[in-house]
N, C-alpha and C positions, 0 to 999 in steps of 0.2 A: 918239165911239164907238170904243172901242177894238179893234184887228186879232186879232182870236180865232184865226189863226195864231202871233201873238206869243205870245199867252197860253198855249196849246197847248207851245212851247218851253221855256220858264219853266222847270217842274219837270223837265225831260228834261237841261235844261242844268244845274241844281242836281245833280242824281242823276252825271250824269255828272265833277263838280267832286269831288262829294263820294268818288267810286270811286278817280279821280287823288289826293287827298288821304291815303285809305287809303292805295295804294300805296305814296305815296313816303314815309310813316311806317310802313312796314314793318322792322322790325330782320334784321338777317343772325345765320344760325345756324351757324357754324362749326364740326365735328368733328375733334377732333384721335389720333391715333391713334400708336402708340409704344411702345417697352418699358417696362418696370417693374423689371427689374431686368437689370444690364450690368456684365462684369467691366471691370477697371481698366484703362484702354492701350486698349481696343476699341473697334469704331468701330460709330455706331449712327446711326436713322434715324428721324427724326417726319414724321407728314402732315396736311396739314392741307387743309380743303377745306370751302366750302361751296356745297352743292348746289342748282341754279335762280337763284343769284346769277349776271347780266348781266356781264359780261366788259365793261371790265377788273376786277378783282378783288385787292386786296395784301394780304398774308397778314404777319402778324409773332409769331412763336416769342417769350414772354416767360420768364423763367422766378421762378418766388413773385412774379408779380404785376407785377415793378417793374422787371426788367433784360432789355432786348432782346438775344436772340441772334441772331437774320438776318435777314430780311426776305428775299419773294421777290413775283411778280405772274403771274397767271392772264389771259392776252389769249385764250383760246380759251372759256371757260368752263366749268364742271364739272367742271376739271382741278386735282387734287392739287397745294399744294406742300410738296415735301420739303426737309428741314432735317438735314443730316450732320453729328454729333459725334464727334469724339475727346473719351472717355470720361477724367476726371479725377477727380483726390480733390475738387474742388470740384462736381462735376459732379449729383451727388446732389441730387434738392431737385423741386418741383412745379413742370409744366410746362403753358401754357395757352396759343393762339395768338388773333390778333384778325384780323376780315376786316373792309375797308375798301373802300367805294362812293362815293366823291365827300364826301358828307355824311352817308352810313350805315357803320353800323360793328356786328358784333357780337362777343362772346367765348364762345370755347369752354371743354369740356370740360375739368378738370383731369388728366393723367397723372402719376403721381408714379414718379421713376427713382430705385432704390437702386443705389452703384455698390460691388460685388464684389469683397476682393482676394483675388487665389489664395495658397491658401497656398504658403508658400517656410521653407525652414532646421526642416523636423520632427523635437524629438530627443525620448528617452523620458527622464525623471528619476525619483526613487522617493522613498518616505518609508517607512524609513529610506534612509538612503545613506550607502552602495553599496547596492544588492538583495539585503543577507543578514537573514535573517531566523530566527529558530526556528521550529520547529513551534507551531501553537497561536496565534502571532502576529499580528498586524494588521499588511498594508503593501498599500501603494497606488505604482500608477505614475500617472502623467502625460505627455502628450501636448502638447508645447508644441510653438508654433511661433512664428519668429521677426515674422512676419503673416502676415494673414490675415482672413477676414471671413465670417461666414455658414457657419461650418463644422459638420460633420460628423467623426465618427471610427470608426475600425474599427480591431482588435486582433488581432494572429495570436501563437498559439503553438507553438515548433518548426514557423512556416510554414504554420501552418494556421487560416484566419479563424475564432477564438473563437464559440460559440455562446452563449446564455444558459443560465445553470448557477448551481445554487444556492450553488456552492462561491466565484461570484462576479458583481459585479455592476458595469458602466458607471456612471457620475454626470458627465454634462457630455464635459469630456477627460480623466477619468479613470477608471481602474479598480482596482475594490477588493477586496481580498481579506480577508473577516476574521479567518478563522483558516486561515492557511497549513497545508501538507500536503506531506509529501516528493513527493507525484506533483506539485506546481506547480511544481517546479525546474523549469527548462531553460530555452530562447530566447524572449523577445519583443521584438516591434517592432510601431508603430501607423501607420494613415494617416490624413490629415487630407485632407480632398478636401470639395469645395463644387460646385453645379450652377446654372448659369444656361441654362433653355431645352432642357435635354436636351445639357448640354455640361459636361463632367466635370471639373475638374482636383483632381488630386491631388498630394500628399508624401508620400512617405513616409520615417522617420525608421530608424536604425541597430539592428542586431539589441543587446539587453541581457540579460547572461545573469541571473537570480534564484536565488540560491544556499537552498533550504531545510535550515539544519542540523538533524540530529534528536539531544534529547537523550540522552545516555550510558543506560543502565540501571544496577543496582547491580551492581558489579562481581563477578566469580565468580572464589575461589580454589581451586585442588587442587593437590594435589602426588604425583608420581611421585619414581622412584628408581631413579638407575644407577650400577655399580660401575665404578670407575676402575680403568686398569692397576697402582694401586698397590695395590692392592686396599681405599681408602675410600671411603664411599657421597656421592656427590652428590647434594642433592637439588632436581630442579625441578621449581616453583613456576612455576604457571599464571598468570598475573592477565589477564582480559579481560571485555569488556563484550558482549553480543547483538546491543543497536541503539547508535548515538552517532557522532555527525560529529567525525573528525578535523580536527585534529589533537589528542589527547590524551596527557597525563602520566599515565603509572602508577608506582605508589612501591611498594616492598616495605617491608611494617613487620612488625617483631617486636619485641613487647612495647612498641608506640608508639615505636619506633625506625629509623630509615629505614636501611634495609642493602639500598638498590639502588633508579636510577631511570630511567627509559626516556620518552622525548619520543618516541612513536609520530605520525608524519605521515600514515601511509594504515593501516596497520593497528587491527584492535580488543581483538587480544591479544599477550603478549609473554610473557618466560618471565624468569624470574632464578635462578641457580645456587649454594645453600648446602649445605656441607659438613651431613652427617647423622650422628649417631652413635646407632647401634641401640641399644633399651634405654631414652633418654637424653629426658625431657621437654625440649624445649628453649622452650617459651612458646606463645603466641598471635601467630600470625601475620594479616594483614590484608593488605588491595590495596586501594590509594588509585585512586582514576579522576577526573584536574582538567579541567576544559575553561574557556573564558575566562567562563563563568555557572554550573558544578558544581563540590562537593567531594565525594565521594559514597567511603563506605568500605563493602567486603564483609561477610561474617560471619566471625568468627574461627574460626581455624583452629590448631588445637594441632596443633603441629609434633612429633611422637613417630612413632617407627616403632617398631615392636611386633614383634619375629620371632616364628614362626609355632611355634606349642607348646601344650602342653596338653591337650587331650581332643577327641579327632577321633571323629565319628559322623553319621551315616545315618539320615533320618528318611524314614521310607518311607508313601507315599499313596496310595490306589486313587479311580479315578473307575470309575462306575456310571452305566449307562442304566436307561433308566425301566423294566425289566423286573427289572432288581438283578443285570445282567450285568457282569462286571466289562469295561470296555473300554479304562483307559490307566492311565499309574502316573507316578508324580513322585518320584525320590527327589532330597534335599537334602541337599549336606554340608557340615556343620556343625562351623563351626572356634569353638574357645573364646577365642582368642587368635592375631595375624597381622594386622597391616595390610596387604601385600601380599603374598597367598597365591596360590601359582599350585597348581592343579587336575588332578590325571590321577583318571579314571576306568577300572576294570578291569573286564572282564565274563569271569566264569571264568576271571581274571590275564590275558586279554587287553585291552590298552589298544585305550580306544575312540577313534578320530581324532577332533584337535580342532582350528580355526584357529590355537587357542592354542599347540599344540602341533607346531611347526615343528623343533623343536630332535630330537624323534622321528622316526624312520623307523615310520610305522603305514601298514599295508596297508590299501584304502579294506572300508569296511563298509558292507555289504549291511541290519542293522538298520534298524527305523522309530524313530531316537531323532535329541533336540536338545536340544542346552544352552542354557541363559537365566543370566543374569545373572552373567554373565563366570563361566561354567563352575561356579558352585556350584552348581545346580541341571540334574538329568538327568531328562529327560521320554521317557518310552516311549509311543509315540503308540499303538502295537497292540503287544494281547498275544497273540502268538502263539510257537510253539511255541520258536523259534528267540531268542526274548529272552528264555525263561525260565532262569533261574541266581542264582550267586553273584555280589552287585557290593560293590563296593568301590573306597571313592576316595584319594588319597595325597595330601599335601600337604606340600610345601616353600614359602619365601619367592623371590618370583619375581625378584629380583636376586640370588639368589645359586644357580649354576647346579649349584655343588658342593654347596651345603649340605645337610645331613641332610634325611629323609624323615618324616613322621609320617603315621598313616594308623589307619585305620576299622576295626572289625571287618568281616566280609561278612553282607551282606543278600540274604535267600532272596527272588525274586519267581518267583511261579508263578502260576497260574491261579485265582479267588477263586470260591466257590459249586459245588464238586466234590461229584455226586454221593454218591462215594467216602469215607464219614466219617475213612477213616484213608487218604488218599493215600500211594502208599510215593515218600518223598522221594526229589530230584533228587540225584545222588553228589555229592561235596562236591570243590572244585576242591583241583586239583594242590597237593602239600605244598613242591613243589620250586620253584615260582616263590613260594611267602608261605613266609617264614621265620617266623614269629611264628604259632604256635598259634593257632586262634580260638574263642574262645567260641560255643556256639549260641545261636543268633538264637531271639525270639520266638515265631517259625513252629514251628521244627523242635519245641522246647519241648511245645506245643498239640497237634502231632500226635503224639506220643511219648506225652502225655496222654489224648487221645482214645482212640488201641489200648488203651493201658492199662482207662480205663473201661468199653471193649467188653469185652473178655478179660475183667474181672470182672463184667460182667454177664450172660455166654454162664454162669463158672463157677457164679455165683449160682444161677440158674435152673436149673444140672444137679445142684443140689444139692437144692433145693426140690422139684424133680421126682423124687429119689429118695430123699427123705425121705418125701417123700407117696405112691411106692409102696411103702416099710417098711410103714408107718401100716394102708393097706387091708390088706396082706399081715397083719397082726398083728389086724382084724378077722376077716377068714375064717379063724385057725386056731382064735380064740374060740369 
């Protein structure tokens, strides 16, 4: 008969065989912890540890699986071990640790470390190069560096960190500009900087100037005139451009003939000095403007000076408000002939002050008047009582300070819409300042006409009126 204590044991001893069995085919859970990414040269730090693992405990740092880095051992339990690197170019690569119990062993978690270099030796380069460029053009910089890793860039102009602007745009370490503009001249320089963990390092590379040259426009000629002490006329000849980056060549031509040439370095006009003879067609002149991408020629320019003659006169103009009040007046003098005619205007023989007229002593004037268009034109801005008169303007050639006079008849302005159908005319200015007789004007004419047609219509009517008291008088003696 068998001990039914025994039997009782049996499965308590099974169960408890089978509990120790579990156990000790339990695997270790190791957690490894560490950065992920670390610059070049710096020193860094893994942990490794696993938790409820019985002391002793030996921890080993592999790294891709297959190469030991250190090993260390846990005699307290539950306690970390750490693994110190100096950070190198080989350094980079996944990292996993193994914990080890007599006959158990487990592996951890993968960390994978990227390792960082800061940038060093930042310069800026350009496409083209040097940094000059036209307007209109495409150029790009670059941001190199001599290494570096994991980078970032930022761009300052004249010193001041670049914004996003449509006039240009970042790609990678560069920046592009597609079509330049004279406002992109000036300074740039870039920085190259990389961050591991909230730690900055930067470069930054040399200021580069960007030159934007703007092209020339079509060159503009004129030409002036002064007399020499021998008494021949010089004539100079303007040639310049608006917009256009020097340096520029400007040529003098007459009749496709180069007669004078100027290598301007900062300026955008010049002048060249040819003998003139009054009278005298001397051709078609032109201004050449070269730059190292232009040939660009002016409009021609016939080269004749014209002295001043022929038939001088006065075109006279009223303006009117919306009531048909007369309120300003414009007169215009009108030369037939004169390339450079210089202007005096008289108001009752007294000359009216003019910028032009420096070479005159005029007393200033109190009148509401102004000249346009280098003094052939005289604008009475109100007509009131004190500008009403005789004008008239005189014309000489304005290099020659001696030369004879030609000049206008006088134009009557007075007041327009007068009640008065026969206004008696303003006196007629001094005989003794105008040598030369004048003709009457227009005006005087119309109202010399007018009285006229009154007086025969007053006479008319006193005759009709006494005709037709004959008439009854010759019925009643019937």
């Amino acid at each position: 008969m068998s001990n039914p204590t025994a039997t009782l044991l049996v499965p308590i001893w099974a169960l408890a065989n089978l509990i120790i069995r579990i156990n000790g085919s339990e695997s270790l859970r190791p957690v490894l912890s560490g950065p992920t990414m670390a610059y070049l040269s710096s020193r860094v730090a893994f942990r490794c540890v696993a938790l409820g693992a019985p002391p002793p405990v030996t921890y080993d740092l592999l790294k891709d699986q297959s190469t030991l880095i250190n090993s260390g051992t846990d005699l307290q339990g539950d306690q970390p071990a750490s693994f110190f690197l100096r950070v190198a170019m080989t350094s980079g690569g996944s990292y996993h640790c193994r914990a080890r119990i007599h006959d158990r062993e487990g592996v951890s978690n993968s960390v994978r470390l990227t390792v960082v270099i800061p940038p060093s030796e930042t310069r800026v380069t350009s496409e083209p190069f040097p940094p000059v460029a036209y307007e209109g053009s495409r150029l790009v910089l670059f941001c190199n560096v001599s290494r570096g890793s994991h980078l970032s860039y930022s761009w300052f102009f004249n010193r001041r960190e670049m914004k996003s602007s449509s006039s240009h745009r970042t790609q990678g370490n560069s920046l592009v500009m597609e079509r330049v503009r004279p406002e992109h001249g000036g300074h740039y320089y870039c920085m190259a900087w990389s961050t591991v963990l909230d730690i900055k390092r930067f470069s930054s590379s040399r200021e580069v100037q960007l030159t934007v040259k703007v092209y020339v426009t079509r060159p503009q000629i004129s030409l002036s005139i002064s007399k020499e002490a021998a008494g021949g006329l010089v004539g100079n000849i303007s040639c310049g451009v608006s917009r256009g980056s020097p340096p520029i060549n400007f040529t003098f031509l007459l009749e496709n003939r180069a007669e004078g040439q100027v290598a301007a370095s900062q300026a955008r006009t010049v002048w060249f000095n040819f003998p003139i003879v009054p009278g005298l067609e001397m051709g078609k002149a032109r201004c050449r403007a070269q730059t190292e991408v232009q040939d660009v020629l002016s409009e021609p320019l016939t080269l004749e000076v014209v002295p001043v003659g022929g038939h001088i006169k006065i075109q006279l103009d009223y303006f009117y408000r919306a009531d048909h009040k007369t309120t300003a007046a414009k007169l215009s003098c009108q030369i037939s002939q004169g390339t450079f005619p210089f202007i005096l205007w008289l108001h009752n023989s007294s000359v009216l002050p003019s910028e032009t007229q420096t070479e005159f002593y005029i007393p200033q004037s109190t009148l509401p008047f102004a000249f346009t268009d280098q003094g052939r034109t005289l604008v009475l801005a109100k007509l009131e009582p004190e500008v009403f008169g005789f004008y008239r303007c005189k014309v000489r050639d304005s290099y020659d300070k001696n030369g004879p006079w030609a000049e206008s008849d006088d134009v009557l302005v007075q007041i327009k819409g007068s009640l008065n159908p026969c206004p008696k005319p303003l006196p007629a200015p001094p005989t003794a300042a105008l040598p030369n007789v004048s003709t009457p004007s227009i005006e005087s004419i119309s109202i010399a006409f007018c009285c006229f047609v009154l007086l025969a219509l007053v006479v008319g009517a006193a005759c009709v009126y006494k005709m037709a008291n004959q008439r009854q008088d010759n019925q009643v003696t019937k």
